[in-house]
TORKOL-4160 file (C-alpha; in steps of 0.2 Angstrom, whole numbers, padded with zeros to 4 digits, m for minus):
301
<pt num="1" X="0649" Y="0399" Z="m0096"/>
<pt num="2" X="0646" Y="0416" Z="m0107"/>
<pt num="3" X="0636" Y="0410" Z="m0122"/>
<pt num="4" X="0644" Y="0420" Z="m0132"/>
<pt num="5" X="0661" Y="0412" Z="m0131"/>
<pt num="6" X="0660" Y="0397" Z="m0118"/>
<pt num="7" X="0672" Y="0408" Z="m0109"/>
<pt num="8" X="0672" Y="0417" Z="m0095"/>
<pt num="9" X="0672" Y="0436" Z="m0097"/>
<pt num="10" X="0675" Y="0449" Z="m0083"/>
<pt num="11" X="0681" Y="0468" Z="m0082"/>
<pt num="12" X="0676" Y="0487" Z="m0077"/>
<pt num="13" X="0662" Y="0496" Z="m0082"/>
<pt num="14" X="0661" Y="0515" Z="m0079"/>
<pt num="15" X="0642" Y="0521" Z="m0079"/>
<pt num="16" X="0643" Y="0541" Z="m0081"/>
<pt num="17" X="0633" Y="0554" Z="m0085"/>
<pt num="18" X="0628" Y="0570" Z="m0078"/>
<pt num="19" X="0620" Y="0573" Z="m0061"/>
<pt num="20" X="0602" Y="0566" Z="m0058"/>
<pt num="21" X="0603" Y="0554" Z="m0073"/>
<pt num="22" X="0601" Y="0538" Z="m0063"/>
<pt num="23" X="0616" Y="0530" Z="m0063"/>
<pt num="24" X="0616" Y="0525" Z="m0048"/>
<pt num="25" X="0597" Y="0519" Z="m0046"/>
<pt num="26" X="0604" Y="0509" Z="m0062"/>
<pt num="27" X="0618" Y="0505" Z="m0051"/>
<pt num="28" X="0607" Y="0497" Z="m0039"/>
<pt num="29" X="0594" Y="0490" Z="m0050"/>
<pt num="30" X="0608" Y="0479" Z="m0058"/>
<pt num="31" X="0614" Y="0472" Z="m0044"/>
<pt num="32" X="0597" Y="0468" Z="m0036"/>
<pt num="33" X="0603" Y="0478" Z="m0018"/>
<pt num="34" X="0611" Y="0494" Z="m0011"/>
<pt num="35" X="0627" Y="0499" Z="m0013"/>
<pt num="36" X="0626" Y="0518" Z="m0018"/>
<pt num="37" X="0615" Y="0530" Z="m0010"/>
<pt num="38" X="0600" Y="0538" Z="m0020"/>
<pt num="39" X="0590" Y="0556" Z="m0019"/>
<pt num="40" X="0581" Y="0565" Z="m0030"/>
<pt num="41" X="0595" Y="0581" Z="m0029"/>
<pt num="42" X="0607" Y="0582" Z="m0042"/>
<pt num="43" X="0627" Y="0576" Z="m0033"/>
<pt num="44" X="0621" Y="0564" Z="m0021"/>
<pt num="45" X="0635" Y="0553" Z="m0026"/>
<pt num="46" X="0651" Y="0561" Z="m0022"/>
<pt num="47" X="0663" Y="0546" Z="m0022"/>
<pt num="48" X="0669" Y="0531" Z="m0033"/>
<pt num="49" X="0658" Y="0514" Z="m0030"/>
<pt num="50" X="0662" Y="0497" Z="m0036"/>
<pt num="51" X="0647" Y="0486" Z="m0037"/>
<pt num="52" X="0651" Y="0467" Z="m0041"/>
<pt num="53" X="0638" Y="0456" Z="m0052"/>
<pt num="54" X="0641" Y="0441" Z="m0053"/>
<pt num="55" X="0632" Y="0431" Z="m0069"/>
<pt num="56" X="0634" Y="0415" Z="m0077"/>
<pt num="57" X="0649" Y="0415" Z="m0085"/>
<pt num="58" X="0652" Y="0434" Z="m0081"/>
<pt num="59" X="0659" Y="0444" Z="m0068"/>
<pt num="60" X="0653" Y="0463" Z="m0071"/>
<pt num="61" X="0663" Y="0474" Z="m0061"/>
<pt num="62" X="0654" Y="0494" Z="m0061"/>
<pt num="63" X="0660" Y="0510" Z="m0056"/>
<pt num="64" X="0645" Y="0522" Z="m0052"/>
<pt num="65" X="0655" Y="0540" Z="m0052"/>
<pt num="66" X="0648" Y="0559" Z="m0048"/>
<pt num="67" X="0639" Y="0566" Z="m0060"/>
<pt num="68" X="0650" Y="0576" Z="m0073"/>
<pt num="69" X="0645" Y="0595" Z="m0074"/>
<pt num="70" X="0651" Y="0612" Z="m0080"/>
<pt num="71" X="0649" Y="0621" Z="m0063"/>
<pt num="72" X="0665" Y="0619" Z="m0056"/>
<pt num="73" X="0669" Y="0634" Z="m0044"/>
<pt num="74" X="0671" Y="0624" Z="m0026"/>
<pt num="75" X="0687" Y="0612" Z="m0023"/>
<pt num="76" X="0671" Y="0598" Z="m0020"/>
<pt num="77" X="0667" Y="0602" Z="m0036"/>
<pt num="78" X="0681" Y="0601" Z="m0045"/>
<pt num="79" X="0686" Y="0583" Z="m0034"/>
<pt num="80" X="0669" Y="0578" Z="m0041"/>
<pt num="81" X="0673" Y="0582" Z="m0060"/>
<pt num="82" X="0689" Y="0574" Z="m0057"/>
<pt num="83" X="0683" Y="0558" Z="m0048"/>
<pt num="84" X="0672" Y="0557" Z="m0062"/>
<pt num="85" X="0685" Y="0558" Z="m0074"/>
<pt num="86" X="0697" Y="0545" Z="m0067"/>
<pt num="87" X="0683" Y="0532" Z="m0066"/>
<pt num="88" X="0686" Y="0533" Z="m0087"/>
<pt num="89" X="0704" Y="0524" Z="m0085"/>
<pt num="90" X="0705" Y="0508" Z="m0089"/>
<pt num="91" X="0689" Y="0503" Z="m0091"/>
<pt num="92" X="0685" Y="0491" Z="m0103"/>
<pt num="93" X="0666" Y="0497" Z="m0107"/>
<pt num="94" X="0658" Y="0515" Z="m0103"/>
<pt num="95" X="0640" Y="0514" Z="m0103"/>
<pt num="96" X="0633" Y="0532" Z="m0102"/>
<pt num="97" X="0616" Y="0534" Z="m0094"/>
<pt num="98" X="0606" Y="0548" Z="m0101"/>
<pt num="99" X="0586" Y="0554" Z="m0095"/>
<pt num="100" X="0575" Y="0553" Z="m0109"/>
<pt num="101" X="0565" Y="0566" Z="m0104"/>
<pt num="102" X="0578" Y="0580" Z="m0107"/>
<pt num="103" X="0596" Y="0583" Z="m0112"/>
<pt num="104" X="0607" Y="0596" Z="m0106"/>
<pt num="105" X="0621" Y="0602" Z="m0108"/>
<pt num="106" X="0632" Y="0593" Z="m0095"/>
<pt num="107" X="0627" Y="0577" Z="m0106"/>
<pt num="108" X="0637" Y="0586" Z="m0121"/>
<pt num="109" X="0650" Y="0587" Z="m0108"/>
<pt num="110" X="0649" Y="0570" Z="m0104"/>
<pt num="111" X="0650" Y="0565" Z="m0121"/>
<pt num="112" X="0665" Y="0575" Z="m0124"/>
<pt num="113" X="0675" Y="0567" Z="m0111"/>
<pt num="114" X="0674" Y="0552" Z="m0119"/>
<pt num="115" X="0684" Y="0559" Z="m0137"/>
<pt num="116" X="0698" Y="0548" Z="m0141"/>
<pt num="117" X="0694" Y="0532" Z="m0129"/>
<pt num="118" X="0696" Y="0519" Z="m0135"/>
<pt num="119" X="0684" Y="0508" Z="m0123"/>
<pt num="120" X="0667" Y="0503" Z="m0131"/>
<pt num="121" X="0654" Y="0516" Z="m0128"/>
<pt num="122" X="0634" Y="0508" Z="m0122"/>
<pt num="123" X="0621" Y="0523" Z="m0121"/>
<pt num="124" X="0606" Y="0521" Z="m0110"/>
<pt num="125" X="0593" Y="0530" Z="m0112"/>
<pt num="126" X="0586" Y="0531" Z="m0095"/>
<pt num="127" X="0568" Y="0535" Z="m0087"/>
<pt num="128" X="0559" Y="0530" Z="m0101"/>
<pt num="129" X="0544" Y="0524" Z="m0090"/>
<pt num="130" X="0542" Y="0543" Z="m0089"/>
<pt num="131" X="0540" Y="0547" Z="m0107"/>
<pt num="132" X="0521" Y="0548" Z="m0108"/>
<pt num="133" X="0521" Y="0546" Z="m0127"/>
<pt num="134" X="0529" Y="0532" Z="m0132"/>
<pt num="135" X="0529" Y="0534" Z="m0150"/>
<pt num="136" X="0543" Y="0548" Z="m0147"/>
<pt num="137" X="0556" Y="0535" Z="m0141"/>
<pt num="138" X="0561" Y="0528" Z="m0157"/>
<pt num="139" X="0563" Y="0547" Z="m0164"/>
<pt num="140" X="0571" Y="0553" Z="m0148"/>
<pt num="141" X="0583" Y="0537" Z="m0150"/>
<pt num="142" X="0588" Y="0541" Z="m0168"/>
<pt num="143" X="0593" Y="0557" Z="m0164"/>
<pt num="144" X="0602" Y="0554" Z="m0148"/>
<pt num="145" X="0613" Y="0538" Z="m0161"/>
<pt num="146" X="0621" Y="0556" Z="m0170"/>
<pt num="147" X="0629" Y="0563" Z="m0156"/>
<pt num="148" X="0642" Y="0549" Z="m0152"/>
<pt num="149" X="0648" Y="0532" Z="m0160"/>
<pt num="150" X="0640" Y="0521" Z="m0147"/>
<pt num="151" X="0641" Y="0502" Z="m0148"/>
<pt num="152" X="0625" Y="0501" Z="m0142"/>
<pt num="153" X="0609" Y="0511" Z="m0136"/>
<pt num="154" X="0598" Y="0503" Z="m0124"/>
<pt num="155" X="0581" Y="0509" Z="m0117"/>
<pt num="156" X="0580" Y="0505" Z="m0098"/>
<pt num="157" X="0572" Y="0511" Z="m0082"/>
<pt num="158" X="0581" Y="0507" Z="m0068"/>
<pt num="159" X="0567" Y="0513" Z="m0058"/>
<pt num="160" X="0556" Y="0499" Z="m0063"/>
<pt num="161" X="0569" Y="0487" Z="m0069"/>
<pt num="162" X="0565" Y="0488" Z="m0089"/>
<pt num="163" X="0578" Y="0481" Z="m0099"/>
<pt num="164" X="0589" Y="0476" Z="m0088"/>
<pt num="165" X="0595" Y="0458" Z="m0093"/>
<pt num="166" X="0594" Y="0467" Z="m0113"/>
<pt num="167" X="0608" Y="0480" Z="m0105"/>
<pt num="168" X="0620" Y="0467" Z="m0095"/>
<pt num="169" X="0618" Y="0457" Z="m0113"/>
<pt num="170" X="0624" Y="0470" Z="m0122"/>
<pt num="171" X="0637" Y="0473" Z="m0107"/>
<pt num="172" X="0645" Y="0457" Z="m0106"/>
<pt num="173" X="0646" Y="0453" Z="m0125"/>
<pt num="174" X="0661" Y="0466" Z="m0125"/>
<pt num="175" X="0670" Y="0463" Z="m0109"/>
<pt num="176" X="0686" Y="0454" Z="m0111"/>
<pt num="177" X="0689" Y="0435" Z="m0108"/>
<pt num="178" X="0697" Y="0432" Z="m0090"/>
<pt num="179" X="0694" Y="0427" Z="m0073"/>
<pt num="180" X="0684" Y="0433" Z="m0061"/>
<pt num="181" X="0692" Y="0448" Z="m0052"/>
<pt num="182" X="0682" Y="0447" Z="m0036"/>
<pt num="183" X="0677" Y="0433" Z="m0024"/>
<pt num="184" X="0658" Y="0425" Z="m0029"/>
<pt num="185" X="0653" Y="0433" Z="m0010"/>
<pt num="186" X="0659" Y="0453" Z="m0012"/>
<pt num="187" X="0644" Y="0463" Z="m0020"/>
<pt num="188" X="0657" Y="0481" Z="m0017"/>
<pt num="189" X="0674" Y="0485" Z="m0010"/>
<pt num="190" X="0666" Y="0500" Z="0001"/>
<pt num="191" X="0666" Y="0496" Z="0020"/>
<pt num="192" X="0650" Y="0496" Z="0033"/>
<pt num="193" X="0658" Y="0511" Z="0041"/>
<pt num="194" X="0660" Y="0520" Z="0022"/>
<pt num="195" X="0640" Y="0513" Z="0019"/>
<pt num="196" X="0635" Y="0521" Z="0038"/>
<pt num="197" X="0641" Y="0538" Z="0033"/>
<pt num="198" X="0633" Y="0536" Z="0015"/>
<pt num="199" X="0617" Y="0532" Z="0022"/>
<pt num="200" X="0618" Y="0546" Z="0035"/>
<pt num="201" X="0619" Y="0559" Z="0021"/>
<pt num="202" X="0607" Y="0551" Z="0010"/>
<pt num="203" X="0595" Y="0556" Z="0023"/>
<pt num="204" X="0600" Y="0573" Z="0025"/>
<pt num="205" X="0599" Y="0576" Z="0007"/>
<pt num="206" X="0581" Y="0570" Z="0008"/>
<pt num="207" X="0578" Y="0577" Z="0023"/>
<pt num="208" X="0586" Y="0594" Z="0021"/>
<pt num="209" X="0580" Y="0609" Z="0006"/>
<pt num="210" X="0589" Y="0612" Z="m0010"/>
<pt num="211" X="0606" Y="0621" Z="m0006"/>
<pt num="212" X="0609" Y="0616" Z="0012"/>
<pt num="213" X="0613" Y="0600" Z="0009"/>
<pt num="214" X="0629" Y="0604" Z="m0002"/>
<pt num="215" X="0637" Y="0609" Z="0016"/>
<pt num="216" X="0635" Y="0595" Z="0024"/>
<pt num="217" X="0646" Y="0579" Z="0025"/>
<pt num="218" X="0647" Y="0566" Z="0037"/>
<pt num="219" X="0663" Y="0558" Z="0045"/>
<pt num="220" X="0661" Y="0540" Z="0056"/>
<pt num="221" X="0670" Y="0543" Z="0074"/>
<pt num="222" X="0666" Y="0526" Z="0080"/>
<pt num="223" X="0662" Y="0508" Z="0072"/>
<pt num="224" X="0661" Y="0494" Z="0082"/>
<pt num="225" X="0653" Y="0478" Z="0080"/>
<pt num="226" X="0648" Y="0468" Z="0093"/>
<pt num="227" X="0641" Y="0451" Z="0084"/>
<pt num="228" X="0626" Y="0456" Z="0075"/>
<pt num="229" X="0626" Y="0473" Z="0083"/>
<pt num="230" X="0636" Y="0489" Z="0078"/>
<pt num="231" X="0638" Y="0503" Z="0088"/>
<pt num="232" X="0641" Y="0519" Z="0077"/>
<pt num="233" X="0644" Y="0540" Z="0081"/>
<pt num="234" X="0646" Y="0550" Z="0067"/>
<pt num="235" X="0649" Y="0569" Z="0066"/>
<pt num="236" X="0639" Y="0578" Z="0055"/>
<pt num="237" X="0649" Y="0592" Z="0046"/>
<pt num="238" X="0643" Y="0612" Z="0042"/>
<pt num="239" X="0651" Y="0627" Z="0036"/>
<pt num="240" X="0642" Y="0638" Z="0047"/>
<pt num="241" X="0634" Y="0638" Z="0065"/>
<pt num="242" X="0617" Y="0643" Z="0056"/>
<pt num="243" X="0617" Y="0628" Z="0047"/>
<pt num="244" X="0620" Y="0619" Z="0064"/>
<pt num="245" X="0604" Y="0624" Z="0070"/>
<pt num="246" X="0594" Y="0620" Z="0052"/>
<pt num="247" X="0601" Y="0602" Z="0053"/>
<pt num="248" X="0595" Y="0601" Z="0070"/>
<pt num="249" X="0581" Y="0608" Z="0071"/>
<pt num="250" X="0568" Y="0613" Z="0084"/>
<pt num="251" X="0569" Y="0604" Z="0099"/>
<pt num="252" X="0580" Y="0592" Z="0087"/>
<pt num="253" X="0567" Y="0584" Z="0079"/>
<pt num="254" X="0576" Y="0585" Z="0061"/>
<pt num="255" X="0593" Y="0576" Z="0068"/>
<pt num="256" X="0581" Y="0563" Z="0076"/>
<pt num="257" X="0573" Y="0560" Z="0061"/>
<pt num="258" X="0586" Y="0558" Z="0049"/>
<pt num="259" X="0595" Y="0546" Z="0063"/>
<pt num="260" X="0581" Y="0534" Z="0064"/>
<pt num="261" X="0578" Y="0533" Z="0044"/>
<pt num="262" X="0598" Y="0532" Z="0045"/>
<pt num="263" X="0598" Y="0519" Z="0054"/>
<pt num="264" X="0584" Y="0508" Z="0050"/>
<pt num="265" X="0592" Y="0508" Z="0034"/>
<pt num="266" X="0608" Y="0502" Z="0038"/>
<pt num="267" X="0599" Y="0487" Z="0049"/>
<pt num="268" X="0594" Y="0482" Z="0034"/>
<pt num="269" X="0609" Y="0482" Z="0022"/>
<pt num="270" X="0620" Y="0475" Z="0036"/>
<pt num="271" X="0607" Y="0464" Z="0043"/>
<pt num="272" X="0611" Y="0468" Z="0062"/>
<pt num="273" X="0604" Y="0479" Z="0075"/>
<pt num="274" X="0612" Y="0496" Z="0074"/>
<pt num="275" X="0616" Y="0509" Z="0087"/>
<pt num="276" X="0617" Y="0526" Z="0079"/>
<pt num="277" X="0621" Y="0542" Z="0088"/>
<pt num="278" X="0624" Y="0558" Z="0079"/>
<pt num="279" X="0632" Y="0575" Z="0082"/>
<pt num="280" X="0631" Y="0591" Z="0071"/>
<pt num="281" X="0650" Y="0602" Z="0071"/>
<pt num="282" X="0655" Y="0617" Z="0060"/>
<pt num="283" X="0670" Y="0616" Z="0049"/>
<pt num="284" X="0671" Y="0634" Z="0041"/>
<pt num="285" X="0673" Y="0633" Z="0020"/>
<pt num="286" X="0675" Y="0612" Z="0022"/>
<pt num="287" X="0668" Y="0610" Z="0001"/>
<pt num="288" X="0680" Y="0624" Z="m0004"/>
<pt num="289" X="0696" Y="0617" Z="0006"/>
<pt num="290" X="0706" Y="0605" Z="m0002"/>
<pt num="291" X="0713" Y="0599" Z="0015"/>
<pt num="292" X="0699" Y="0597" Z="0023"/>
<pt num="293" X="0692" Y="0588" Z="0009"/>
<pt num="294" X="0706" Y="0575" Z="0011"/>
<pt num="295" X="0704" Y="0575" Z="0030"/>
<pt num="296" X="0685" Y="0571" Z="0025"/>
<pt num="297" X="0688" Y="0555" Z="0015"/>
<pt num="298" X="0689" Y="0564" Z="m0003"/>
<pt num="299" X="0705" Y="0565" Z="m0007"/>
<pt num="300" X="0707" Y="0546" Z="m0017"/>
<pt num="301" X="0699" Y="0542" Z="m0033"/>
């Protein structure tokens, strides 16, 4: 049982921030697995992702959201703002995961969505493994306490797993007393087939250079599973027919590449043999269509 109350405790928890903060590296840290794909380009995550942990006497129920920014000019933009902004409703903690080594003004942004709710607020200050002079953390700290009336602020780095258990603490202490809200055996409420196509675009945003991979998505075809085996074809989307031929690549090394790292990948997080076969179609002005975003799986929050 919770410590705190000898009761058990569960609820939501929205991690936001701007793009590239590491929400949901922390996402993954906290649970101990994979559940949300991870890149070093800003709007890898472009959809809402419940991850489950389960504690002694806590069920923590997180929502890792896009990154809220200011450039909203594309329909995907604009369903990425908004996805981010719905995450907000009804949780019962916010924790807002900021990079110590800068702040921009998308995190003003952030900050500003969150006038007037009335859910606790849990800043943390992220990637401080990367701030070479530690005596600037306590300043750095102080300062960021002005901007907002947070509950808490908690140093972390989810890269390396610092502070962790001090974060969840401070987490859990405000969740509400109640049952547990999911089975002890369900980590997130995405499907394999979701996680396949996650996993395929996580590796063409590795993969790929720093616009091109903003017009690509991927949609599953095919899942089947066949006991410890799935057999899986997906399309990968492209506005235009030069695009086609960069995701490709010569002699098709490029499609190849991100196929095998796609698939060795999803052997491990469903623990079977995987059969993955790609193909790379055009679908003119995709990010800008609001019906074909919906076609595409982003039309629910």
């Amino acid at each position: 049982m919770n410590e705190i109350s000898g009761e058990m405790r569960s609820g939501f928890v929205a991690l936001v921030g701007r793009p590239n903060a590491g929400k949901s590296t922390l996402l993954n840290a906290l649970l101990g697995q994979k559940v949300s794909i991870v890149t070093r380009k800003p709007q890898t995550t472009r959809h809402r992702i419940i991850g489950v942990h389960h504690r002694d006497g806590a069920q923590i129920v997180y929502v890792d959201t896009p990154g809220l920014h200011r450039a909203a000019g594309t329909a995907m933009n604009r369903y990425l703002n908004e996805a981010a902004s719905q995450a907000l409703a009804d949780v019962d903690v916010v924790v807002v995961v900021v990079d110590a080594t800068r702040w921009t003004e998308d995190d003003d942004l952030v900050l500003k969505r969150l006038a007037g709710r009335s859910a606790p607020v849990i800043l943390a200050v992220n990637k401080v493994d990367r701030v070479k002079e530690k005596s600037r953390l306590l300043p750095l700290i102080e300062r960021l306490t002005t901007r907002h009336d947070f509950a808490a602020v908690v140093p972390v780095s989810a890269r390396r797993g610092t502070n962790l258990e001090a974060l969840e603490g401070e987490i859990t202490s405000r969740l509400p007393e109640g049952p547990a809200l999911f089975p002890e055996d369900q980590v997130t409420d995405r499907s394999e087939r979701f996680m396949a196509a996650e996993l395929v675009r996580e590796q063409l945003m590795t993969a790929l250079g720093q616009e091109l991979p903003y017009a690509t998505t991927v949609e599953i075809e095919a899942f089947e599973e066949e006991g410890r085996l799935r057999r899986i074809a997906a399309v990968v989307w492209v506005e235009r027919a030069g695009q086609k031929k960069i995701v490709i690549g010569e002699g098709g090394r490029r499609l190849k590449h991100v196929g095998r790292a796609a698939r060795e990948e999803m052997e491990r997080l469903f623990d079977a043999r995987v059969y993955l076969k790609l193909w790379v179609k055009v679908r003119e002005g995709w990010s800008d269509d609001e019906r074909a975003l919906r076609s595409l799986g982003y039309g629910e929050f």
